[in-house]
N, C-alpha and C positions, 0 to 999 in steps of 0.2 A: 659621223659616218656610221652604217648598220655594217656587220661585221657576223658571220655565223661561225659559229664554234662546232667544229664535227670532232665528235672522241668517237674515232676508233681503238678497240681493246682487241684483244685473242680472248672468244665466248669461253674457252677451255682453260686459259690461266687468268681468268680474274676470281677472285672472292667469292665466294658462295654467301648468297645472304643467308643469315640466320646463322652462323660463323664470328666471332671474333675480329675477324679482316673485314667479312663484307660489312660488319655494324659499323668497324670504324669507317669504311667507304662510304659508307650511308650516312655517318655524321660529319664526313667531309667534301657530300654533296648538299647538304643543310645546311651548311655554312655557307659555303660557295653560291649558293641560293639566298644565302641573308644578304650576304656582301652584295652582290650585284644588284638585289632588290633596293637596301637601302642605300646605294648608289645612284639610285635611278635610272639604271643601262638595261636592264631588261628589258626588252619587247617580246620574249617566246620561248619558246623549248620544251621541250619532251623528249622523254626516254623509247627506246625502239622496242619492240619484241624480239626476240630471241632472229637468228638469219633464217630457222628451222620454216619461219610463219613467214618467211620474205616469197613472192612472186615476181619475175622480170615478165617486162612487157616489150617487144620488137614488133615491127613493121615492118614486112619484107616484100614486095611486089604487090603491095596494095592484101597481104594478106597476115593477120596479128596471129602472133606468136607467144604464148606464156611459157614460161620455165621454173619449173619449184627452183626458189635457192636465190640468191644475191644476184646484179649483173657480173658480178666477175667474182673470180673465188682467190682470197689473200688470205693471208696471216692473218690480219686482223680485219672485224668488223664492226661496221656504222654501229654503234650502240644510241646514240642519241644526239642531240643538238642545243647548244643556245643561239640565240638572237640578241645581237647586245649593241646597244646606241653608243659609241665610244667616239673620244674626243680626237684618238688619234690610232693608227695603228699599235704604238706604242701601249698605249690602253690595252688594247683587245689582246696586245701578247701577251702582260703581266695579269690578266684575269684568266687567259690560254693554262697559265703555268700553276694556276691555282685548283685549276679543276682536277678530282682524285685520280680519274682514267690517266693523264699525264705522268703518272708515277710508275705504269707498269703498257702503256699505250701510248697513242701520237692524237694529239690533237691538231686537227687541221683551221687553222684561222684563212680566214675571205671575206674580201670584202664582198660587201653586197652591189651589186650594179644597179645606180638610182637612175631609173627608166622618169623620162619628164611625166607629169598629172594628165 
């Protein structure tokens, strides 16, 4: 079963790359990156731009709508995603728990909904 990995963080208390924190964050998103590669559970993922570069889009009365910013404003925000082939829910949590954002952010696990061919 396909499973997506959303790590949201707070853009304001995570690590600044180029930092001591964020290198190590960055060698334990390299890792995390081997592990599931050489697991063979990857299928995808990418890192987001900053919320600063987000645009929402609405439909209202048959008339579109943009808004600079997120669709909704929290604590913390979408920083990136994986896509991972996992054998079981079980799976997809203990690789959840391993991603660095988890240690200061929430990762949200979901499965995917497999639509027929």
């Amino acid at each position: 079963m396909r499973y997506v990995l959303l790590i949201y963080t707070d853009e304001a208390s995570r690590p600044a790359w180029g930092t001591d924190e964020g290198d190590a964050e960055a060698k334990g998103y390299d890792e995390f990156y081997g592990e599931v590669t050489q697991r063979g559970v990857l299928r995808g993922g990418d890192p987001l731009l900053r919320v600063a570069e987000a645009r929402s889009v609405r439909v209202r009365d048959g008339r579109t709508q943009v808004a600079d910013g997120p669709a909704v404003q929290t604590s913390e925000q979408l920083g990136g995603y994986y896509l991972l082939e996992c054998k079981d829910l079980d799976e997809a949590l203990e690789l959840a728990a391993k991603i660095p954002g988890a240690g200061y952010g929430t990762i949200e696990v979901r499965p995917v909904l497999e639509l027929p061919s």
